[in-house]
N, C-alpha and C positions, 0 to 999 in steps of 0.2 A: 689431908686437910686442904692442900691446895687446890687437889681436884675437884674439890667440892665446894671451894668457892668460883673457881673458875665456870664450874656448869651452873652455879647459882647466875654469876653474870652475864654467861651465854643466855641465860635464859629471861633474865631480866630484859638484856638488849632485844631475843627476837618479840620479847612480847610489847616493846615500845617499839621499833617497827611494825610490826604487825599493826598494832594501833595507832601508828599514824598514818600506815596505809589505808587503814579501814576509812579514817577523819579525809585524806586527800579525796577516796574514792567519793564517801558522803560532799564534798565539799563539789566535784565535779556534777554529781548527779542532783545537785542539788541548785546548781545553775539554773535551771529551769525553773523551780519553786521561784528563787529570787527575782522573777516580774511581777509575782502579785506581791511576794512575801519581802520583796527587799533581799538585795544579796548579804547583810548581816542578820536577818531574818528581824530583820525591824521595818515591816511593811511603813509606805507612805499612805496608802489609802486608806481613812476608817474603816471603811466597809469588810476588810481583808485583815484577818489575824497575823498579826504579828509573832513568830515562830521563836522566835531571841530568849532563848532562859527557859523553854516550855520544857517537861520533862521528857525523854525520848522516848520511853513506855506510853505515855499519854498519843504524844505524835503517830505511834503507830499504830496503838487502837482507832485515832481516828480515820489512819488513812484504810486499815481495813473495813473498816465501815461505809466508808465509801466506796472501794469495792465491793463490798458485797451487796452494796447496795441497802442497809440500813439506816446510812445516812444519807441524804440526798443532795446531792448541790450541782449546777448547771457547767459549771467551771471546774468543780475537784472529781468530781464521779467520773466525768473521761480521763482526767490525770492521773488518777488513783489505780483507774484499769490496767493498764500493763505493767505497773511495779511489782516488781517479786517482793518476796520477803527481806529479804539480803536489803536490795534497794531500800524497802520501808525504812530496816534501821538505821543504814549508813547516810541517809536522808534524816530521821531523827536525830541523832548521836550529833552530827553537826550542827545543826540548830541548836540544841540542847546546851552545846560548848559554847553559843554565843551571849554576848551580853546584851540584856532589854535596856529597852529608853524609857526611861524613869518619865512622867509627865508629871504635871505640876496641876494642882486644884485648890479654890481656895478655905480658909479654915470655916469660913461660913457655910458654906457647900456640904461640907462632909461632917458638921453635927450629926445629922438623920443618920448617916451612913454609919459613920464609925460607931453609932451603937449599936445598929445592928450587926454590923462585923463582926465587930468584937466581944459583944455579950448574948446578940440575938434578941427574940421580943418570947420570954415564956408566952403572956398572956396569947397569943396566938400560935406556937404552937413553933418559930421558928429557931433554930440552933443559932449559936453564930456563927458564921461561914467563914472564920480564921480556924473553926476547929476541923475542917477540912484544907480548908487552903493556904494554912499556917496564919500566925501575925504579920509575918508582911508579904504574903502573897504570893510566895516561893511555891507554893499547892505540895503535895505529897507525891511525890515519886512512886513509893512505894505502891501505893493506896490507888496509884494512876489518876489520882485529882488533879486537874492542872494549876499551871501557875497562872493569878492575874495581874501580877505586876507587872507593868509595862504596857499591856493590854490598850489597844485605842476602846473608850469609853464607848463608841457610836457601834461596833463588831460585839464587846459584851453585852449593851444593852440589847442590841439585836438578840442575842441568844437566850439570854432572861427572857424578853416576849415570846421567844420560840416553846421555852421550854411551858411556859405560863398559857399558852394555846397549845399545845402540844405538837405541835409541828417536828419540833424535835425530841426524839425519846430515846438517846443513845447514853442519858444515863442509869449509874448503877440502882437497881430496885426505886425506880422513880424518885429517886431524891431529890434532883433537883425539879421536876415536875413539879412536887407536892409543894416544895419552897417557894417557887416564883408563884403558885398562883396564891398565895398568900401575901405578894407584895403589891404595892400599889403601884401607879405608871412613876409617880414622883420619886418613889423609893426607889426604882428600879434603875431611874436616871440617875441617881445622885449614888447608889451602890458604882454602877457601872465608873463615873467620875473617880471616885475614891478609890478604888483598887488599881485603876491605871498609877494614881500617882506614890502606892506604895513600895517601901524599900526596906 
């Protein structure tokens, strides 16, 4: 009996080192991400996704798509090129552990939005995007949806137009494609506002 909890604790302990090895080496290799992304992975710049709370499944689908080149960007596609796998994830997993910055919108603002979040528009044919990206933004892990909580509003709404002209097509069975071009420019701005500020 004692043996067997003794290996139970052996084991316990190497698998939280292990894992805070894995979180140190992410936290080192990810020093570099933190000039666009912020070294809590809560970028300053609009322009630049903020990494803080994003699922680490998510994180690494995108950075392989940058390698491989299905996703295209001027700044990640050389970044993306020499990470292994290993890297991708102890680069996600860190992120992932961080906390987002909540931003603030006002109640005025986010009528438009929060109906369609929350309930979608049948008559046009749209879901509501909480049933992907949960009620407050947290996105699905599992599903590899991301989170847009936290999210700067000016980096989402860019990706809504991307997806809405197809520029970008790195989602699942074009779902988001068919979404955005369903939305208007107004919708898209005040969507984009409203998920930054949820929690």
């Amino acid at each position: 009996m004692c043996h067997r909890i003794f290996c139970q604790q052996l084991l316990l302990t190497v698998t939280l080192l292990l894992s805070l090895g894995a979180f140190a080496n992410g936290e080192q290799k990810a020093a570099v991400c933190g000039a666009c992304h912020g070294v809590d992975g809560n970028s300053i710049n609009p322009a630049w996704p903020s990494l803080a709370g994003q699922g680490a499944d998510y994180i690494v689908k995108q950075l392989q798509a940058y390698k491989s080149g299905s996703r295209q960007n001027g700044l990640m596609s050389p970044m993306a090129a020499n990470l292994s796998d290993i890297d991708m994830i102890e680069i996600a997993d860190y992120f992932a552990k961080q906390s987002p910055k909540i931003y603030f919108t006002s109640d005025e603002e986010s009528v438009v939005a929060e109906k369609i979040y929350r309930g979608g528009d049948k008559s046009r044919g749209i879901p509501a995007c909480m049933s992907c990206h949960g009620p407050n933004g947290a996105g699905n892990p599992a599903a590899k949806y991301p989170a847009l909580r936290g999210q700067h509003a000016d980096y989402t709404e860019g990706q809504l137009l991307s997806y809405r002209d197809r520029t970008r097509d790195t989602d699942q069975q074009m779902m988001m494609r068919s979404i955005a071009a369903k939305l208007s420019d107004e919708e898209i701005t005040q969507l984009s506002k409203y998920v930054s500020a949820l929690h």
